[in-house]
NUKE-650844 format. One record per atom (N, C-alpha, C): z, y, x. Coordinates in steps of 0.2 Angstrom, whole numbers, padded with zeros to 4 digits, always signed. Layout:
BEGIN
ZYX...
//
This chain:
BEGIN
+0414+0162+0045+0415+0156+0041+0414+0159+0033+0410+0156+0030+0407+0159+0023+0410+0154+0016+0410+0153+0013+0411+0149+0007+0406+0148+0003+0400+0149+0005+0394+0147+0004+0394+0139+0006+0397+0137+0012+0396+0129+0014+0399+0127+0008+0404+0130+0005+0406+0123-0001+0402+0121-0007+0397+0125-0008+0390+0126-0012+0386+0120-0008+0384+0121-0001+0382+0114+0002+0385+0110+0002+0391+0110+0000+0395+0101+0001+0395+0099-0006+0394+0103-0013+0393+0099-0019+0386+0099-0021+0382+0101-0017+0374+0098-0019+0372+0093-0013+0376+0094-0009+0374+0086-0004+0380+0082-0008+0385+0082-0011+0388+0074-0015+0383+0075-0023+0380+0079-0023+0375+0077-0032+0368+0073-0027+0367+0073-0022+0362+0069-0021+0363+0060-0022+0370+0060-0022+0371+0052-0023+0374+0053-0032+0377+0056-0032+0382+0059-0039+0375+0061-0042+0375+0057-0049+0371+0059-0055+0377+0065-0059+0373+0072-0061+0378+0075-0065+0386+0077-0064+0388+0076-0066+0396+0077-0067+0399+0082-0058+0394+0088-0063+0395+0095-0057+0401+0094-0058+0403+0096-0064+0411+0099-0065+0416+0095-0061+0415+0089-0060+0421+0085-0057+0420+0086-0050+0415+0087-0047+0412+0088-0040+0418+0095-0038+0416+0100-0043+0419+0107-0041+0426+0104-0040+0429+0103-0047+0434+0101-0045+0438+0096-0040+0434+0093-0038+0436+0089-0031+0439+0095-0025+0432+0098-0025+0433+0102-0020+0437+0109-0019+0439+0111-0025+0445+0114-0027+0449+0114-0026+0453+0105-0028+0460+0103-0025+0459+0105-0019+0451+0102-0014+0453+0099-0005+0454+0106-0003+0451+0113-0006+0453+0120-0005+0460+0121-0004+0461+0120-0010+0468+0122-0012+0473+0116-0007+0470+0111-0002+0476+0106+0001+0480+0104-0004+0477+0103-0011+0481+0097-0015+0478+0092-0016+0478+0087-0020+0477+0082-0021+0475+0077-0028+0471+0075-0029+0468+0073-0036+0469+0066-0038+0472+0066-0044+0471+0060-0049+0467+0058-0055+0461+0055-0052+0456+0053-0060+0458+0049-0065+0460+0050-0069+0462+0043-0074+0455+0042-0081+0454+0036-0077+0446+0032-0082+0446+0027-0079+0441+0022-0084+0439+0016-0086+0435+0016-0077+0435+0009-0075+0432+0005-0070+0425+0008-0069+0418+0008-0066+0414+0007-0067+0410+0015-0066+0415+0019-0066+0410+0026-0066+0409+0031-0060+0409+0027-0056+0410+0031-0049+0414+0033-0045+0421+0033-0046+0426+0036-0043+0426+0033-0034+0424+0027-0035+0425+0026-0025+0418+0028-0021+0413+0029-0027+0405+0032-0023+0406+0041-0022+0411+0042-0028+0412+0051-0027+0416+0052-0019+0422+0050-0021+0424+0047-0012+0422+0047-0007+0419+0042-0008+0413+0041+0000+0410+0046+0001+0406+0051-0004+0402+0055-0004+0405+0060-0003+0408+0062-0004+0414+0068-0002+0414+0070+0009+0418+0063+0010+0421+0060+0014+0415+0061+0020+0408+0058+0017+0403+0060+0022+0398+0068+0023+0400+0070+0016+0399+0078+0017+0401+0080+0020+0408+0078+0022+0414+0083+0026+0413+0081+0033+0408+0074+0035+0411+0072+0042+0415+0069+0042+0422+0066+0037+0427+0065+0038+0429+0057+0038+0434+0056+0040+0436+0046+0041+0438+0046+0034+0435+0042+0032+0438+0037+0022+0440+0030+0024+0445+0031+0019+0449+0024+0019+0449+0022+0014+0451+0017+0009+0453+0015+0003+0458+0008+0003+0462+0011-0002+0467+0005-0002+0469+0001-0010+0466-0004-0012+0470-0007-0019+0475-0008-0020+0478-0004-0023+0486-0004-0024+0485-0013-0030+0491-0015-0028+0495-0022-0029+0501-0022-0029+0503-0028-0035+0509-0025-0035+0512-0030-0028+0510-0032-0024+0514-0033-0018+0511-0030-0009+0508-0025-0012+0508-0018-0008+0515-0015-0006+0514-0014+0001+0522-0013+0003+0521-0006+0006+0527-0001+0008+0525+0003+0012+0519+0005+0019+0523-0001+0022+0521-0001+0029+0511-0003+0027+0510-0006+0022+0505-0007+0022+0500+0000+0021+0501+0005+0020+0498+0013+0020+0501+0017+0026+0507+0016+0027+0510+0019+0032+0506+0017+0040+0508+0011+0037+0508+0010+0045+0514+0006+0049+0514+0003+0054+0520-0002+0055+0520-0002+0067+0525-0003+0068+0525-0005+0075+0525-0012+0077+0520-0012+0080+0520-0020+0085+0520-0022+0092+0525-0027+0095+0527-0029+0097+0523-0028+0103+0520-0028+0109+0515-0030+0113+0518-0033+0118+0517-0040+0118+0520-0045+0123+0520-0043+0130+0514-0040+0131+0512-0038+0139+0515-0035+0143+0516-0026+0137+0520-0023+0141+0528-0022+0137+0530-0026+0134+0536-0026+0133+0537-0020+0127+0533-0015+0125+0533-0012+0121+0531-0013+0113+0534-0008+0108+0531-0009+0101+0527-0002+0101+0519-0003+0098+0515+0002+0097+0513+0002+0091+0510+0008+0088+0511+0009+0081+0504+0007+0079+0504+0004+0075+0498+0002+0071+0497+0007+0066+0494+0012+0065+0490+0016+0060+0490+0013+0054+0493+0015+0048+0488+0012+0042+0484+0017+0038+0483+0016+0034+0475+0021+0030+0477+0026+0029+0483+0027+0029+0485+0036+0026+0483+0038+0032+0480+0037+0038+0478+0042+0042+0471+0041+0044+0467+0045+0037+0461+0047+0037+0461+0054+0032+0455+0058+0034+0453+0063+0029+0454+0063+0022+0449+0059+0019+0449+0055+0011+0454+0050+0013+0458+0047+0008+0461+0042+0006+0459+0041-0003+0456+0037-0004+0457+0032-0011+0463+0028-0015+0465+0031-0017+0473+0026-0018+0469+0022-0027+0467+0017-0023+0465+0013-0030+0466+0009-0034+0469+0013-0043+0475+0008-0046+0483+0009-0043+0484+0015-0042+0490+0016-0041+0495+0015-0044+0494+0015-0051+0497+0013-0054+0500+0006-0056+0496+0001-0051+0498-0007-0051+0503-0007-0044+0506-0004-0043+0508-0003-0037+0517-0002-0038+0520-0006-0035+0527-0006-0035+0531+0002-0035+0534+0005-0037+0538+0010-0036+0540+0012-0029+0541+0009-0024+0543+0011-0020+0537+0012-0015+0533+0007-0016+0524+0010-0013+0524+0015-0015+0521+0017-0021+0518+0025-0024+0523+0029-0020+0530+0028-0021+0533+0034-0016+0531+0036-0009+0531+0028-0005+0528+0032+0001+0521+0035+0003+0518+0034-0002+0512+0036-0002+0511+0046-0004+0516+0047-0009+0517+0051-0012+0523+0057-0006+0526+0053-0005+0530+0058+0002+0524+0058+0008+0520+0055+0008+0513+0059+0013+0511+0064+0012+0511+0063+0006+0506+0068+0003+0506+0075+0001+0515+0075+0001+0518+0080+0003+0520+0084+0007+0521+0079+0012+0525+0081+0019+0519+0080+0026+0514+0078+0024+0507+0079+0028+0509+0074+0033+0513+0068+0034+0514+0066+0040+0520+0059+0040+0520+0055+0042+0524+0048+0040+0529+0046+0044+0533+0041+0045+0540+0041+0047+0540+0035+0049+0539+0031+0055+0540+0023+0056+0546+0024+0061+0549+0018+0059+0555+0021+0064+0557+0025+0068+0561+0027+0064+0562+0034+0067+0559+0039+0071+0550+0039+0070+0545+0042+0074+0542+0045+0069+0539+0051+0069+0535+0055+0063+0529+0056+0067+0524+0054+0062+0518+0053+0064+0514+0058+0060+0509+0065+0065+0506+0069+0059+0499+0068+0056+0497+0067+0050+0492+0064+0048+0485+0071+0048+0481+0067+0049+0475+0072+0050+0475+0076+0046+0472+0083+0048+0469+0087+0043+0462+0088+0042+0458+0089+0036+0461+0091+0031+0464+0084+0030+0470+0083+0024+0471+0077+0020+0470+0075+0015+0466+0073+0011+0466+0074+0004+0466+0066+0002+0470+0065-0007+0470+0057-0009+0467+0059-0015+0462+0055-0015+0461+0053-0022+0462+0047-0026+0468+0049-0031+0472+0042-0032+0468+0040-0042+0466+0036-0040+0466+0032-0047+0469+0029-0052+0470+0028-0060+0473+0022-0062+0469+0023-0069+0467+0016-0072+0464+0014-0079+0469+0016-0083+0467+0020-0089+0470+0020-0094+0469+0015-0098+0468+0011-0098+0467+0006-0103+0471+0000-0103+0470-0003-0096+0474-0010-0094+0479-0006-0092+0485-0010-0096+0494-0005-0097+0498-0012-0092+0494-0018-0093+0499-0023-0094+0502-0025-0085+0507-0027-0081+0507-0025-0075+0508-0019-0073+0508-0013-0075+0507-0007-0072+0513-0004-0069+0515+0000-0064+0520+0004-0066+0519+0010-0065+0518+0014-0072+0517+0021-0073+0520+0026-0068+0517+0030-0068+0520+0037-0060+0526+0042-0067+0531+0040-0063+0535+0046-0067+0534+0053-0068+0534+0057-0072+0532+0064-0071+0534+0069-0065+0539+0067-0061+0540+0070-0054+0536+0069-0048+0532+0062-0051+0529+0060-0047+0522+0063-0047+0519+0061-0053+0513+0066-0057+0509+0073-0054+0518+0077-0053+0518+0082-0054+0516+0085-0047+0516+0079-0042+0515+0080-0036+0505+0082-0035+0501+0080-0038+0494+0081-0040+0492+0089-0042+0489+0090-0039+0485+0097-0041+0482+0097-0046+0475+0092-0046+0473+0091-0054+0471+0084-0056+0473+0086-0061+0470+0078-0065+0465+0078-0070+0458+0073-0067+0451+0073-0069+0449+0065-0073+0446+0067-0077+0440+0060-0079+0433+0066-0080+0431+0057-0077+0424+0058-0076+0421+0058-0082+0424+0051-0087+0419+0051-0093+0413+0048-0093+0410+0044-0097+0404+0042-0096+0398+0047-0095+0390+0044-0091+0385+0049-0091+0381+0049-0098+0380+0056-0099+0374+0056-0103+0368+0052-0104+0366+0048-0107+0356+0046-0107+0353+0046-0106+0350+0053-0103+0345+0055-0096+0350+0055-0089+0355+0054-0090+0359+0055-0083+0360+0047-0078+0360+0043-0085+0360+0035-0084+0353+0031-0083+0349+0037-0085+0342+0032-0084+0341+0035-0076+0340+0043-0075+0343+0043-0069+0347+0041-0062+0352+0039-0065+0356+0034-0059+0353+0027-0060+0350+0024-0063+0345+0018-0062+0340+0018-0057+0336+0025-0059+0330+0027-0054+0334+0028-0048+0338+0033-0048+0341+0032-0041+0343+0027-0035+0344+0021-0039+0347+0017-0035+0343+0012-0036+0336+0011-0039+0332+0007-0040+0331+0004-0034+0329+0007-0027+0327+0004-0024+0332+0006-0015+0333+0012-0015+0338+0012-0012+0344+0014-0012+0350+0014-0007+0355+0020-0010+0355+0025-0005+0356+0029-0009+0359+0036-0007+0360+0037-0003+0368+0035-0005+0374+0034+0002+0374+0033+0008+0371+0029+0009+0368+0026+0014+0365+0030+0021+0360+0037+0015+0356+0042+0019+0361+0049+0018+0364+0046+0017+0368+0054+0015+0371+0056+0021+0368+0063+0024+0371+0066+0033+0377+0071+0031+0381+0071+0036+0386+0076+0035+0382+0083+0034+0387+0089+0030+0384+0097+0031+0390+0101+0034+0397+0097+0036+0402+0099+0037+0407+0096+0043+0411+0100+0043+0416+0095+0048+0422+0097+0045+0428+0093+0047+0433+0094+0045+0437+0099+0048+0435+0101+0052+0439+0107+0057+0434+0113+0050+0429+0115+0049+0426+0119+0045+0432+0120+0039+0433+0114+0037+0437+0113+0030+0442+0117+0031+0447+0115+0037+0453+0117+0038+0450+0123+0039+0447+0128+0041+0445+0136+0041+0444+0137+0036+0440+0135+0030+0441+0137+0021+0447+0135+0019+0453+0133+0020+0458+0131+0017+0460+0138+0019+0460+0140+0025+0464+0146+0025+0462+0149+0024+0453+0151+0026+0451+0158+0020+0452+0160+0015+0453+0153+0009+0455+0152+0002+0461+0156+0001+0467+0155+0005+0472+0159+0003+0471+0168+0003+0467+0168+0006+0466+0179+0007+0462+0177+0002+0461+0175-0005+0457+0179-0009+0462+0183-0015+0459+0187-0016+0463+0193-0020+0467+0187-0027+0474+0192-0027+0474+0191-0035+0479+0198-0036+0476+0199-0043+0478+0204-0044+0485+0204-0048+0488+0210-0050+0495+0208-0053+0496+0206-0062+0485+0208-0063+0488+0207-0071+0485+0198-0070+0482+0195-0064+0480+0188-0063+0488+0185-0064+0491+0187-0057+0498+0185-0059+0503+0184-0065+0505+0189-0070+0506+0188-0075+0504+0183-0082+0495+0182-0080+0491+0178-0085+0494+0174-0083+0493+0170-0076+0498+0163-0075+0505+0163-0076+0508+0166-0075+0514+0166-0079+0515+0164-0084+0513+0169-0088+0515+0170-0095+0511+0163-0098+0506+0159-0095+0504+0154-0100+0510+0148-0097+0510+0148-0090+0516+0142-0089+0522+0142-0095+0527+0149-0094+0532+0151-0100+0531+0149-0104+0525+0149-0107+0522+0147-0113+0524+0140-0116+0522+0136-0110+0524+0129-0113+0532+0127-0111+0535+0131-0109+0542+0129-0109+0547+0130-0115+0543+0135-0117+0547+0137-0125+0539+0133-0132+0536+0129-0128+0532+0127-0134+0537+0123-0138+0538+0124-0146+0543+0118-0150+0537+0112-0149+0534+0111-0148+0531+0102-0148+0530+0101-0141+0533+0102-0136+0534+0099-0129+0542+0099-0127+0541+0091-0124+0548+0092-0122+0551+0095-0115+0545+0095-0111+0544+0098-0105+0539+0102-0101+0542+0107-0100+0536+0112-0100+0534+0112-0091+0529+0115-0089+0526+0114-0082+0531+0119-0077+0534+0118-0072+0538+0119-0067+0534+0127-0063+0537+0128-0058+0535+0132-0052+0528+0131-0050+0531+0123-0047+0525+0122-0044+0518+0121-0049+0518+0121-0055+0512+0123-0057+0509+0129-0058+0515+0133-0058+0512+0140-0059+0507+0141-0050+0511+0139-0047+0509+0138-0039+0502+0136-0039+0500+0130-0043+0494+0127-0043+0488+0128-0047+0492+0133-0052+0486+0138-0056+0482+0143-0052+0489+0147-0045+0486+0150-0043+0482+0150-0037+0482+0145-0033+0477+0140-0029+0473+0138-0031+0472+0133-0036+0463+0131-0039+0461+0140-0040+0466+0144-0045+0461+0148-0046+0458+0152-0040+0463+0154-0033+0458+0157-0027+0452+0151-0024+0453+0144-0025+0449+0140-0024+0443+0139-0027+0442+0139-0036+0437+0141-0039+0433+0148-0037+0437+0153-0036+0433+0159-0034+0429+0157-0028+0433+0154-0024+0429+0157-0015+0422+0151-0016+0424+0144-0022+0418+0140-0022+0411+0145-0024+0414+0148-0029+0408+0154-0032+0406+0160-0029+0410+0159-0023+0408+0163-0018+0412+0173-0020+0418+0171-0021+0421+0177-0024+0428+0179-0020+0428+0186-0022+0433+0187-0017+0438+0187-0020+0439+0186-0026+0444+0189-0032+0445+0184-0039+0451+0183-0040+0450+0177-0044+0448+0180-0052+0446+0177-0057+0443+0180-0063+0450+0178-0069+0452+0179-0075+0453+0175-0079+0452+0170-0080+0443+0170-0079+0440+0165-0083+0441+0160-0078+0444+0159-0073+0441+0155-0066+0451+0151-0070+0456+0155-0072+0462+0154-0072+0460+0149-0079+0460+0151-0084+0457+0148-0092+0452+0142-0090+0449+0141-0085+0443+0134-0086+0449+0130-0082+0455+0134-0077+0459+0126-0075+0466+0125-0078+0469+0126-0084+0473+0126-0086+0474+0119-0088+0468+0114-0092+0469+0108-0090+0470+0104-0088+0467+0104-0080+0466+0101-0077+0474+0101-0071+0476+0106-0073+0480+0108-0068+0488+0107-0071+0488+0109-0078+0494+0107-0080+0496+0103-0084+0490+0101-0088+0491+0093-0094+0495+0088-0091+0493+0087-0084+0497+0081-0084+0506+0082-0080+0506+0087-0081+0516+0091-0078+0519+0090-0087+0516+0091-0091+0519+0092-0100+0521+0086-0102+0527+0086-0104+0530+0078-0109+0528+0082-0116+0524+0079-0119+0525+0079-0128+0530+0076-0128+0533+0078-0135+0537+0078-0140+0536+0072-0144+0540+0067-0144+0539+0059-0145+0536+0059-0154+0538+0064-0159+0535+0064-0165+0529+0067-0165+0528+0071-0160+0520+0075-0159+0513+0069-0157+0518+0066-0152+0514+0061-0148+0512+0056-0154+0517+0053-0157+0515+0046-0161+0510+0052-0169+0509+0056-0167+0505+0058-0173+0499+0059-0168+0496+0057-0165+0492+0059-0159+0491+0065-0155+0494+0068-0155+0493+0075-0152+0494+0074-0145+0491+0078-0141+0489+0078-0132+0492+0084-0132+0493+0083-0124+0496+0090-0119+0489+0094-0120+0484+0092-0119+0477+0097-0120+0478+0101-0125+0478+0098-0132+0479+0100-0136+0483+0106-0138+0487+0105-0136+0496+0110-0135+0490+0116-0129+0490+0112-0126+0488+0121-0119+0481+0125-0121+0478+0120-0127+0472+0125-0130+0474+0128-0133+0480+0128-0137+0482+0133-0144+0487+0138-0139+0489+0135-0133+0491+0143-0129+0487+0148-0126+0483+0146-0123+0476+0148-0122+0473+0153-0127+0474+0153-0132+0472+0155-0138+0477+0160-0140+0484+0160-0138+0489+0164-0138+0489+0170-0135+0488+0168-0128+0489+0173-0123+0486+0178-0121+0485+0183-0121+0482+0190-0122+0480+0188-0113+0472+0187-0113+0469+0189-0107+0468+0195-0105+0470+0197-0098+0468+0201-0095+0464+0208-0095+0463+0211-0097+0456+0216-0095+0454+0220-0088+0450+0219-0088+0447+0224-0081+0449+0230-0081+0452+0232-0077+0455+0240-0077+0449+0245-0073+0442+0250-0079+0439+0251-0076+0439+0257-0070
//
């Protein structure tokens, strides 16, 4: 097993996906890394065709669910029914048990839904009467919410956040990228014709290959030191945890082995620092109202932090 097929699984989803490599990679990083991604953007740019497109690169089952606010547990979990015949309750599956899952507008969704959604996603496996049910693997969510429409919402608390490996916007496309996805879908779609290049059991064998990739101990240290970094920053009021030191160091082995590497780079660690821990940071409520971003904040540490050199 090579790690060249994850190079075939992001040029088979740019055959439906105009452009937006970078968020392609990063999909496939979290689903390396067995984390889990959060896109936060405006309606309209792709996120359920990125999905599906993933889902059938990999061979995998996709589900999608519009979170509401009268969305209930059982409604992703799953629930047991009665069967008059033989006397027994049997479990009705709900959508958490597929490859892809879509969590659409999660943030319109009750608190106690987002949790049960979020202890899947954790604990790889669900709980219906007191029976634990294991969800397939690989399992990946990709959960969405609009930043724009506030109104109804229930924002994911930072513990809850912090449960995501990275968080991406797609952004609008470019002008040759939009006149392109007209031509594309001018007359047919895509999707449609798009064949798998993978199976899911392949996946589950790059998840593990991904962990044997080297890190070395000044890689170590970088990651470090720039988490620390935001714990003692004076304009945060909360700095990023363990687990994101954990999550720097898994996109970065997953970045490598996309690139076909045995060894993570600096640079592999410095392009996800973003993505990986912007959304674990509270600003500081007088930084915030002056417009300042956690981005912000993690590019001037970036800037701080003495990278690594090659020991030749």
């Amino acid at each position: 097993m090579t790690f060249s097929l994850c190079q075939k699984i992001v040029k088979n989803i740019s055959y439906v996906i105009v452009g937006k490599l970078q968020s392609i990679e990063l999909l496939l990083v979290a689903l390396l890394s067995d984390g889990h991604v959060l896109i936060e953007d405006i309606p309209g740019l792709g996120k359920t065709l990125l999905a599906k497109s993933l889902a059938k690169s990999i061979g995998g089952s996709f589900r999608r669910v519009q979170f509401t606010p009268d969305l209930l547990p059982a409604d992703i979990t799953g629930f047991n029914v009665y069967n008059q015949q033989t006397g027994q309750f049997t479990f009705q599956s709900g959508p958490v048990m597929a490859n892809i899952l879509l969590a659409d507008e999660i943030n319109r969704t009750i608190p106690r839904t987002q949790s049960s959604l979020l202890e899947s996603m954790e604990e790889r496996q669900v709980t219906v009467d007191g029976k634990t049910y294991p969800l397939p693997h690989p399992f990946f969510v990709m959960a969405t919410q609009n930043p724009i429409e506030l109104e109804g919402t229930f924002p994911l608390p930072e513990a809850q956040l912090d449960r995501f490996l990275l968080k991406v916007r797609l952004g609008y496309p470019e002008k040759d990228e939009e006149i392109a996805i007209l031509r594309r879908f001018q007359e047919k779609d895509p999707l449609i014709e798009l064949e798998a290049v993978a199976n899911p059991e392949e996946l589950v064998q790059l998840q593990h290959a991904r962990k044997r990739i080297h890190l070395s101990h000044p890689i170590e240290e970088y990651i470090t030191n720039i988490v620390r970094a935001t714990r003692s920053h004076p304009s945060l009021r909360l700095g990023a945890s363990p687990r994101g030191s954990l999550g720097l160091m898994r996109a970065g082995q997953a970045l490598a082995a996309l690139q076909e590497r045995e060894y993570v780079l600096p640079d592999d660690i410095k392009s996800l620092v973003l993505p990986v821990l912007a959304h674990r940071l509270i600003v500081k409520e007088e930084e915030r109202l002056r417009g300042e971003t956690a981005e912000h904040f993690l590019e001037e540490i970036i800037r701080q932090i003495p990278v690594p050199v090659p020991i030749e």
